[in-house]
C-alpha positions as CSV (number, residue, x, y, z in Angstrom):
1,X,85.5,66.1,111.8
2,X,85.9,67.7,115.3
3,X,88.7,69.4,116.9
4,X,88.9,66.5,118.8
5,X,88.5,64.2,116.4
6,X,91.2,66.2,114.1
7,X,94.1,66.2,116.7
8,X,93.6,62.4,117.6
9,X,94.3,61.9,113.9
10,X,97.0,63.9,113.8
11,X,98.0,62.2,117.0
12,X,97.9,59.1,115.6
13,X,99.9,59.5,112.4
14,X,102.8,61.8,113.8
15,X,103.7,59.4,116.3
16,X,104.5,56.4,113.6
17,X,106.1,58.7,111.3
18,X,109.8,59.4,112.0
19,X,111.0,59.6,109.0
20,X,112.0,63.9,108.1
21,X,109.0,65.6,106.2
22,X,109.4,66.9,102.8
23,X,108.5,70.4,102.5
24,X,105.6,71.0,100.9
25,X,105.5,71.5,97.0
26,X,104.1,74.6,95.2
27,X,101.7,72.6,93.6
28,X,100.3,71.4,96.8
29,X,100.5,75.2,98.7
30,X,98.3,76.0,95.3
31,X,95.6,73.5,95.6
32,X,95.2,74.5,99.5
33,X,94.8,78.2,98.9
34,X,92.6,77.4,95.7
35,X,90.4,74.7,97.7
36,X,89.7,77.2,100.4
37,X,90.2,80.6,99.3
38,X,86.0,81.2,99.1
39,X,86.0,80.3,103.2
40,X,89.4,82.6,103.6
41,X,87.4,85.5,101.9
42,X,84.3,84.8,104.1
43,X,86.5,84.5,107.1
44,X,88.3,88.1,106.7
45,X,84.6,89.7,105.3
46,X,83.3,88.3,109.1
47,X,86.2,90.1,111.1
48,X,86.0,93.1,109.0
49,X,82.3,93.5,109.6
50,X,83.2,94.1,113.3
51,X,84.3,98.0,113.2
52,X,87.1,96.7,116.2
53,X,88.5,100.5,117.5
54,X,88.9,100.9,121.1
55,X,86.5,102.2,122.4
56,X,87.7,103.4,126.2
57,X,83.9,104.1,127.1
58,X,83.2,100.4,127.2
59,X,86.5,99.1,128.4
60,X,86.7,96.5,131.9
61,X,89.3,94.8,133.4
62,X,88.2,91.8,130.8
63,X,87.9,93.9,127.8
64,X,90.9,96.5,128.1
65,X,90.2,98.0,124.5
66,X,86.5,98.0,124.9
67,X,83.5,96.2,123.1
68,X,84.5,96.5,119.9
69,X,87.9,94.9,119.8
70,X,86.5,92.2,122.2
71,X,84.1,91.1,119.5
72,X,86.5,90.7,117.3
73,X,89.6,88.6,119.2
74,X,86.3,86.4,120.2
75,X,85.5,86.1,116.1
76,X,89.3,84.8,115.5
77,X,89.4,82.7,118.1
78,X,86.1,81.3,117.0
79,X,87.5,81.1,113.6
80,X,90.8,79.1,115.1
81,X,89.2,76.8,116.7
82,X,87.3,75.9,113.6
83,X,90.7,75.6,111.8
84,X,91.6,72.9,113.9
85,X,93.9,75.7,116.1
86,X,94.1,76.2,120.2
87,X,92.5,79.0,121.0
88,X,93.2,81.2,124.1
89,X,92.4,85.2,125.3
90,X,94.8,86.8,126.9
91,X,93.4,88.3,129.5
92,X,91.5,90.1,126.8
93,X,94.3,91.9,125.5
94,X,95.0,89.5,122.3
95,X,94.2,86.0,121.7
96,X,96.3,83.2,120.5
97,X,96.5,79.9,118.4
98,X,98.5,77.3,118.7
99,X,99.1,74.3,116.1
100,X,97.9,71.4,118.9
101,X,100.6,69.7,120.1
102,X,98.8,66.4,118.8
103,X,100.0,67.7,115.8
104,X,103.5,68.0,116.1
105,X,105.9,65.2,114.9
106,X,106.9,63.3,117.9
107,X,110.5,62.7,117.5
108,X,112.4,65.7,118.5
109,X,114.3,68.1,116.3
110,X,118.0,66.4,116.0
111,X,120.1,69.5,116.7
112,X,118.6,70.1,119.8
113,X,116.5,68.8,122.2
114,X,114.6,72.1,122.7
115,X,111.9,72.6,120.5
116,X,111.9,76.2,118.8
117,X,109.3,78.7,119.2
118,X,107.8,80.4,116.4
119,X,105.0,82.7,115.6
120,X,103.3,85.3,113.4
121,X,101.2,88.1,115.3
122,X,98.8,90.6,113.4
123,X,96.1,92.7,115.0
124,X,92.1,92.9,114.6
125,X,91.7,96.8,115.7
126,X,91.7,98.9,113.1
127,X,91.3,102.8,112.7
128,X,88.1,104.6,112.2
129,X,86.8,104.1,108.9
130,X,86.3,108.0,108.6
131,X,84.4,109.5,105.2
132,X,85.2,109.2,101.7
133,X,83.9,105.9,101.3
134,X,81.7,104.8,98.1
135,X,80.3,101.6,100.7
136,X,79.9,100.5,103.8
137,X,83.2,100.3,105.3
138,X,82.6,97.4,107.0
139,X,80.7,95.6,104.4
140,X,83.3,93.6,102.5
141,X,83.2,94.1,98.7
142,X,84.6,92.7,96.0
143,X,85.6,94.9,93.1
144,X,87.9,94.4,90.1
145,X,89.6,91.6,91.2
146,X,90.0,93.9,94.7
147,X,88.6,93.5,98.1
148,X,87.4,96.4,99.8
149,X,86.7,97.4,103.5
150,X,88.1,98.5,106.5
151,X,91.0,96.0,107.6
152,X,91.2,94.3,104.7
153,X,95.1,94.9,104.1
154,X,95.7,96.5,107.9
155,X,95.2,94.1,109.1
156,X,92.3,91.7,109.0
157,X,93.4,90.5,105.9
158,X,96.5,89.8,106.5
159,X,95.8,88.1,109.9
160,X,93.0,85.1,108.3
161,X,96.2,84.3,106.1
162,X,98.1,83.1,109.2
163,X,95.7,80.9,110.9
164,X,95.3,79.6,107.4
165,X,98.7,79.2,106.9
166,X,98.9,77.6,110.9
167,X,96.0,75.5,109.4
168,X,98.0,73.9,107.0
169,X,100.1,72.2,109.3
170,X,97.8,71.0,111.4
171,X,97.3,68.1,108.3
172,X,99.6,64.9,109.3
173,X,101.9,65.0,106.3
174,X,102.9,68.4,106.9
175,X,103.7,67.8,111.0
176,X,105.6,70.6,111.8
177,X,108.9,69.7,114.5
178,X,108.3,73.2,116.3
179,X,106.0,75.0,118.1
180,X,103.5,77.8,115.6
181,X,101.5,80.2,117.6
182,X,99.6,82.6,115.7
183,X,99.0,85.7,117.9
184,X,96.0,88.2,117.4
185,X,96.4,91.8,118.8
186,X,94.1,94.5,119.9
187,X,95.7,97.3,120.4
188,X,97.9,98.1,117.7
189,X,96.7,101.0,116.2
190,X,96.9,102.9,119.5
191,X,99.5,101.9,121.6
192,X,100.4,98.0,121.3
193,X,100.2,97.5,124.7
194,X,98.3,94.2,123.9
195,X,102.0,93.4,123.1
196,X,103.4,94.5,126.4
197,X,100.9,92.5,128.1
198,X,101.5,89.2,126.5
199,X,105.1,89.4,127.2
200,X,104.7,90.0,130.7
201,X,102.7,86.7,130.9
202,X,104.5,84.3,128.4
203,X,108.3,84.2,127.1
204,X,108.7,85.2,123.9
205,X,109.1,83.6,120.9
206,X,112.6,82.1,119.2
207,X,111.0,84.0,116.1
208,X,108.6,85.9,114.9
209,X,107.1,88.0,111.8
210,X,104.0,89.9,111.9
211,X,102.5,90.3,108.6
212,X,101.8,93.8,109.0
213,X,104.0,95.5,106.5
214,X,105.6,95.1,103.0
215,X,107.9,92.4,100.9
216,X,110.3,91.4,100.8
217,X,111.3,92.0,104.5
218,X,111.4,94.4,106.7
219,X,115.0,94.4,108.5
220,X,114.3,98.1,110.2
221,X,111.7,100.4,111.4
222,X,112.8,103.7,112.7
223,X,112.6,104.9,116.2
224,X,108.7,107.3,117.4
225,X,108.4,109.9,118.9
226,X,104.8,111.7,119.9
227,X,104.2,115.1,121.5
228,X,101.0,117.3,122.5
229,X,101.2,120.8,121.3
230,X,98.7,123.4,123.1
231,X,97.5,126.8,122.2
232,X,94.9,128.6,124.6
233,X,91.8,130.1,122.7
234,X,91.7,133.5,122.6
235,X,89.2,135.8,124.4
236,X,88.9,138.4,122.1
237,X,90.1,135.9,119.4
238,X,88.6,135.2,116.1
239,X,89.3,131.2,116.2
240,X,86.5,129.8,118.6
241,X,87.2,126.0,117.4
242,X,89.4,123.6,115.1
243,X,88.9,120.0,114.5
244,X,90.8,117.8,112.5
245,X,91.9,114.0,112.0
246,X,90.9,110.8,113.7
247,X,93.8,109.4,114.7
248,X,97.5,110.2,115.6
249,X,98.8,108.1,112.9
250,X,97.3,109.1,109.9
251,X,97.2,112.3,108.4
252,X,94.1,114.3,108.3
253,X,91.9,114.4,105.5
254,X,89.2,116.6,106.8
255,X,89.0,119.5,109.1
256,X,86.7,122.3,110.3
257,X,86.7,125.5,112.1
258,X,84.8,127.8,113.4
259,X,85.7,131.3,113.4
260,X,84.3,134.9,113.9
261,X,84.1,136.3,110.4
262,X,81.7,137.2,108.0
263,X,81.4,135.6,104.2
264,X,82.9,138.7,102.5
265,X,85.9,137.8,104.1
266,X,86.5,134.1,102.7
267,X,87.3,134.5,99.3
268,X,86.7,131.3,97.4
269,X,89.7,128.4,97.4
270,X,90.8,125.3,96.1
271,X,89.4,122.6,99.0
272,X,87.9,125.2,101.0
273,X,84.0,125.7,101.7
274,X,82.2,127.3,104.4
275,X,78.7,127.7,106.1
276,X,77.6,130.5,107.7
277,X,76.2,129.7,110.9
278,X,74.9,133.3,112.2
279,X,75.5,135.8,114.8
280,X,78.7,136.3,112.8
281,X,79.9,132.8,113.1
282,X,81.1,130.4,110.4
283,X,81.8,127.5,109.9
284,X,84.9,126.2,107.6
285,X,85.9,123.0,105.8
286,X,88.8,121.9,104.2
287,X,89.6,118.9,102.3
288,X,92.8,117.0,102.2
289,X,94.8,113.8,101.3
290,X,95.1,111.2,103.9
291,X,97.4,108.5,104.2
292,X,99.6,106.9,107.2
293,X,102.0,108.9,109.3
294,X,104.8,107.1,108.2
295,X,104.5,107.6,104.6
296,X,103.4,111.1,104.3
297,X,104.7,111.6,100.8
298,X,101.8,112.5,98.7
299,X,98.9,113.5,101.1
300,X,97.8,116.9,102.0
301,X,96.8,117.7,105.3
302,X,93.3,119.2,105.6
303,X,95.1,120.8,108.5
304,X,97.5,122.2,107.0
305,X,94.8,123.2,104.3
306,X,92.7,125.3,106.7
307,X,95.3,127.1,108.4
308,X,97.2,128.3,106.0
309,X,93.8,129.6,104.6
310,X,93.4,131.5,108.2
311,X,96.6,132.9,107.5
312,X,96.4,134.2,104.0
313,X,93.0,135.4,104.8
314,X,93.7,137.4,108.2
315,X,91.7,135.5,110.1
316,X,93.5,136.1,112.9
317,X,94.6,138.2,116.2
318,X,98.4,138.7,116.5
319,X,98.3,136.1,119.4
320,X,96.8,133.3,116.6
321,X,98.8,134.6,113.9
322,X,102.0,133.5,115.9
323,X,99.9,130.0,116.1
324,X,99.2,129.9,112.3
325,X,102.6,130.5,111.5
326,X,103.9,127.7,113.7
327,X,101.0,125.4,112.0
328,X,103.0,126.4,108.8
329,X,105.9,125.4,110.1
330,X,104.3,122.1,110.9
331,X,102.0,121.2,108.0
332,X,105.0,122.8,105.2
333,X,106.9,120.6,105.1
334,X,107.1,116.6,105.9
335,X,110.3,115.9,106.7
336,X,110.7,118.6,109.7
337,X,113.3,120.8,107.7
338,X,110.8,124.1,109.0
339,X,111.1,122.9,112.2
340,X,114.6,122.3,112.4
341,X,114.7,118.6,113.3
342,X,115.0,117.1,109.5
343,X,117.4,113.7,109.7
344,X,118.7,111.0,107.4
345,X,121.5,108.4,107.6
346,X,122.8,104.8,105.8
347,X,119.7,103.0,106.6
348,X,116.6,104.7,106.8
349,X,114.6,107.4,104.7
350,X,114.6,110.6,106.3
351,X,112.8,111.7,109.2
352,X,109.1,112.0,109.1
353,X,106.4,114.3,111.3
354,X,103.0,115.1,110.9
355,X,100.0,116.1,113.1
356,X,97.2,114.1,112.7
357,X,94.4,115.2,115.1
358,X,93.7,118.3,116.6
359,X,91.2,119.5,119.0
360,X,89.6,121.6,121.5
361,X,89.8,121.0,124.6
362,X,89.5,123.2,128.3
363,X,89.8,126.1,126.7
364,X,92.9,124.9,124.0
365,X,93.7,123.8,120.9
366,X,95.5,121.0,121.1
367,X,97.1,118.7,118.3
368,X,99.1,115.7,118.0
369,X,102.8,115.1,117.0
370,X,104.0,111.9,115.1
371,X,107.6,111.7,114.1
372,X,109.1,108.9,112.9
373,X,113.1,109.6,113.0
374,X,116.2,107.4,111.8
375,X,119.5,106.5,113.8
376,X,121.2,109.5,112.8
377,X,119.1,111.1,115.6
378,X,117.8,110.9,119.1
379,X,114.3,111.6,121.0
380,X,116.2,113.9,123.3
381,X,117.4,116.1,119.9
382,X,113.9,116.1,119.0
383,X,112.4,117.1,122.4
384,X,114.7,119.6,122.5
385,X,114.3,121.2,119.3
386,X,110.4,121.2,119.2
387,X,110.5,122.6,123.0
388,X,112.4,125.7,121.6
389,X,110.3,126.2,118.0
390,X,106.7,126.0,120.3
391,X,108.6,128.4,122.9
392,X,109.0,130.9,120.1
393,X,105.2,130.5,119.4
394,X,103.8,130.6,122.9
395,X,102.9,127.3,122.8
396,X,102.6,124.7,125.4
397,X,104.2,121.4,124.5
398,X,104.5,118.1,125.9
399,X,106.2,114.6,125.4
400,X,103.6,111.6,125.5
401,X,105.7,108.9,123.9
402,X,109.5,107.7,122.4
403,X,110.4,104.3,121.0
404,X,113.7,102.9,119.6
405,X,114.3,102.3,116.0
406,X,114.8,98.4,115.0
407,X,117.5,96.8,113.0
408,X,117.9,93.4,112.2
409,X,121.0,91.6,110.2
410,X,119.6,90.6,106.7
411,X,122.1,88.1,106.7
412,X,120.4,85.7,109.8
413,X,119.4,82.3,109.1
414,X,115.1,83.5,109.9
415,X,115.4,86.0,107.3
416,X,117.2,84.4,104.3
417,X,114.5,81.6,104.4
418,X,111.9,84.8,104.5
419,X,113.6,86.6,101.8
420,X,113.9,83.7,99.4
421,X,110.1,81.9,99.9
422,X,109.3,85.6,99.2
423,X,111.7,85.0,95.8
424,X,110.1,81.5,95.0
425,X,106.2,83.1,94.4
426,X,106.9,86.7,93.7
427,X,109.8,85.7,91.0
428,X,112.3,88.3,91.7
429,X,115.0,89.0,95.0
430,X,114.9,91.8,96.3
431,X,116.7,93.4,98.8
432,X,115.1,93.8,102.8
433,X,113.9,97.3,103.0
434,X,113.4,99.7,106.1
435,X,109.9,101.8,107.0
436,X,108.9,104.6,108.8
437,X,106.1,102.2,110.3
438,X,105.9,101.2,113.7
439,X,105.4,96.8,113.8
440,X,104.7,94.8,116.4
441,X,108.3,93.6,115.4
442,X,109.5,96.2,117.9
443,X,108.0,95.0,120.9
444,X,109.8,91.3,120.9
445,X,113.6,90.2,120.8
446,X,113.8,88.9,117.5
447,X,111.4,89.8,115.2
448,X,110.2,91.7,111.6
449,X,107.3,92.7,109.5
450,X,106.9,90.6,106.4
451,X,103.7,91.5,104.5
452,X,101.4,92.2,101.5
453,X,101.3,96.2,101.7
454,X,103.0,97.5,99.1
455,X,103.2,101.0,97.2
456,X,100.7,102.6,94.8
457,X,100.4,100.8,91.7
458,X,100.4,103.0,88.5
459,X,97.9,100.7,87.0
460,X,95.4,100.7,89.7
461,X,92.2,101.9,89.1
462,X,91.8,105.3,90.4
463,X,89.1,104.6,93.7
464,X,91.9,101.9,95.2
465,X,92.4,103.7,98.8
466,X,95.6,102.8,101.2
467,X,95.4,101.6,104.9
468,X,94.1,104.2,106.9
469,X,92.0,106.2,104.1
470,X,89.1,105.4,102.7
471,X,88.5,103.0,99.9
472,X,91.2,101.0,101.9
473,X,91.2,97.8,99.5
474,X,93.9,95.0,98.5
475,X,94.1,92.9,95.6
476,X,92.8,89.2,96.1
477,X,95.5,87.7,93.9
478,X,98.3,89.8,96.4
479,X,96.5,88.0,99.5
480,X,96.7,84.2,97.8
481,X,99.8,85.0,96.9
482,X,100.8,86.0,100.5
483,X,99.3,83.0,101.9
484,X,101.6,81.0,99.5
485,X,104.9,82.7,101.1
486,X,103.6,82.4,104.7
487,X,103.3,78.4,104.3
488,X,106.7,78.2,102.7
489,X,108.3,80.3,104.9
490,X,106.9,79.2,108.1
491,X,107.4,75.1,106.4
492,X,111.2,76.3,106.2
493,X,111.2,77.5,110.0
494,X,108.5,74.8,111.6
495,X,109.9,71.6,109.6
496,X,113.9,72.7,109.8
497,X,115.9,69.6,111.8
């Protein structure tokens, strides 16, 4: 059957039926992701096989985040429109599905006249896949009951559950009274202004979750905060050249420097090796933990790694020594306590900062800032603050970026009805829970994250990766049971009267 031929059926048996839906039993939501779970896999293995990160040297007017990212809004709107879904671009910044409006039962909700608005968004970029992978990162395996690749829990993964789950009420006995729209992003990862965009063109929803975080709900995020921080190479120094990191948001696992020494000087250490690469030049390495900026507990910045190495080591001119020291300050200690800035409150976990990337540049060193701060404090504190700590290093700093922290009641309507379909297929309440993570949830009115990413497991094999590492990977049975909760929720909010 057509798309076509799909919505004149649904057409044709919504408009008869006037009678109120029953919401959809577990032993029906079971049979639907167990009928079609093969294609779901097969649908998230094709967007993950696109390695979607903007890529600015291929970027147009039509393709804002580049080639890349294009291909793969174009894959889930292909993928939509099979599902029986409207499918739309955005000007190229996301694309969106709607449940056709065929589809939707044709007597109007009774406590209003209005039909309500809601919608899911989760995006298709993803960051670069980086080393440390045992396969192609874009290959989708399937390992101990786990899949593996790139995406495949941030946030490809996550996103084939939702058209699924839009899917489902595309069949007549499941009509939905309001509006679903399933929005695909592009630019997440670096800088959601695919979210910006949209809103400028289109009002925004009555609702919305994005699926891009971890159960039961998330009721607040805390507010960002990012900074450049410069250090000109010296003439006569010793450092000619540090790289680290791949992207702001994740803390680096590998770096390397170049430096004027010779092997006698590097003493052997733990995650440290070295090259020699002549004319008393050579070349280091250093090996750390990666993970996401907002959860920093339990990596080790490569970063961090290396310099303190430099500094141990004298490796160094007094002008880079004051630079070292400050990377201490930076790299020592998660929270910001070195740095003066640390922060906690009633709601959130403490402050978090980390720098990610660094690089040379016209002459500089220059590395990223990621801080992730609760209520108890305030952008301008943190400007402040860092301003004076670089000042007493002589380096140059400057502010890129601040957003607001989120809080939303756990007591609304929206989220009750997430919190308990979370209840009904997870077997436990728990309470709503605030991140360090930066949602989509942020950029719209009334929104949260509700999604499958949850801590490390104890019992996990030992090769399981996290979102932004390698070995990123995500149990299937946690992704079938996620599409379970996203049709109950979403037949709570779509079918409610």
């Amino acid at each position: 059957m057509n798309q076509q031929q799909h919505q004149q059926q649904c057409s044709a048996q919504t408009a008869t039926n006037s009678t109120c839906p029953h919401l959809p039993t577990h032993e029906q939501i079971e049979a639907f992701v167990h009928t079609h779970w093969e294609q779901i896999v097969a649908d998230i293995a094709q967007l993950v096989a696109i390695p979607s990160i903007e890529d600015p040297s291929t970027a147009s007017a039509q393709k804002p985040f580049g080639d890349p990212v294009d291909q793969a809004l174009c894959c889930g709107m292909e993928i939509a429109t099979r599902l029986g879904l409207e499918a739309h671009s955005c000007d190229g910044y996301l694309a969106f599905a709607d449940v056709p409006a065929s589809c939707l039962r044709s007597d109007a909700p009774s406590k209003s006249d209005k039909r309500k608005h809601i919608a899911t968004i989760a995006h298709l970029d993803v960051v670069p896949a980086g080393p440390g992978w045992e396969s192609n990162p874009f290959v989708v395996q399937r390992k101990e009951g786990y899949l593996v690749g790139r995406g495949v829990l941030d946030d490809k993964g996550p996103a084939i559950l939702t058209l699924w789950a839009a899917h489902f009420f595309t069949q007549p006995e499941f009509a939905p009274f309001h509006n679903l729209r399933v929005l695909l992003g592009g630019n997440e990862e670096t800088g959601m202004a695919d979210a910006r965009y949209y809103q400028s063109k289109f009002s925004a929803p009555d609702f919305l979750f994005t699926p891009d975080s971890s159960w039961p709900v998330v009721c607040g995020e805390k507010g960002s905060y990012n900074a450049l921080i410069s250090f000109p190479l010296q003439a006569d120094g010793r450092i000619v050249l540090v790289e680290a990191g791949t992207v702001r948001n994740a803390v680096a696992a590998h770096a390397t420097a170049v430096v004027r020494a010779t092997p006698s000087e590097l003493p052997a250490a733990k995650n440290i090796s070295y090259v020699p690469e002549g004319n008393g030049y050579v070349r280091l390495f250093a090996e750390g933990v990666g993970g996401h900026a907002a959860m920093p507990e339990g990596t080790k910045s490569a970063l961090g790694i290396l310099t303190t190495y430099l500094l141990e080591h004298g490796i160094y001119t007094s002008a880079e020594k004051r630079w070292l020291e400050f990377q201490q300050r930076m790299h020592g200690a998660w929270d910001g306590s070195l740095l003066g800035i640390d922060a906690t409150d009633d709601i959130f976990d403490p402050l978090t900062i980390v720098s990610g990337v660094m690089y040379t540049r016209d002459g500089k060193l220059v590395q990223t800032v990621d801080c992730r701060y609760p209520k108890s404090t305030t952008p301008d504190a943190i400007c402040a603050q860092l301003q004076k700590v670089c000042a007493q290093h002589g380096l140059a700093y400057e502010e890129i970026r601040r957003g607001k922290y989120l809080y939303v009641n756990p007591q609304s309507p929206e989220l009750q009805i997430l919190l308990d379909s979370y209840a009904e297929w997870a077997g436990q309440h728990k309470k709503p829970v605030t991140l360090g993570g930066g949602t989509y949830a942020k950029h719209f009115p009334y929104a949260v994250a509700f999604g499958p990413e949850e801590g490390p497991d104890p019992h996990q094999p030992e090769w399981v990766g996290a979102i932004h590492g390698p070995q990123e990977a995500v149990l299937e049975s946690s992704l079938k049971q996620a599409l379970a909760i996203y049709i109950t929720a979403l037949a709570r909010l779509l079918l409610d009267t």
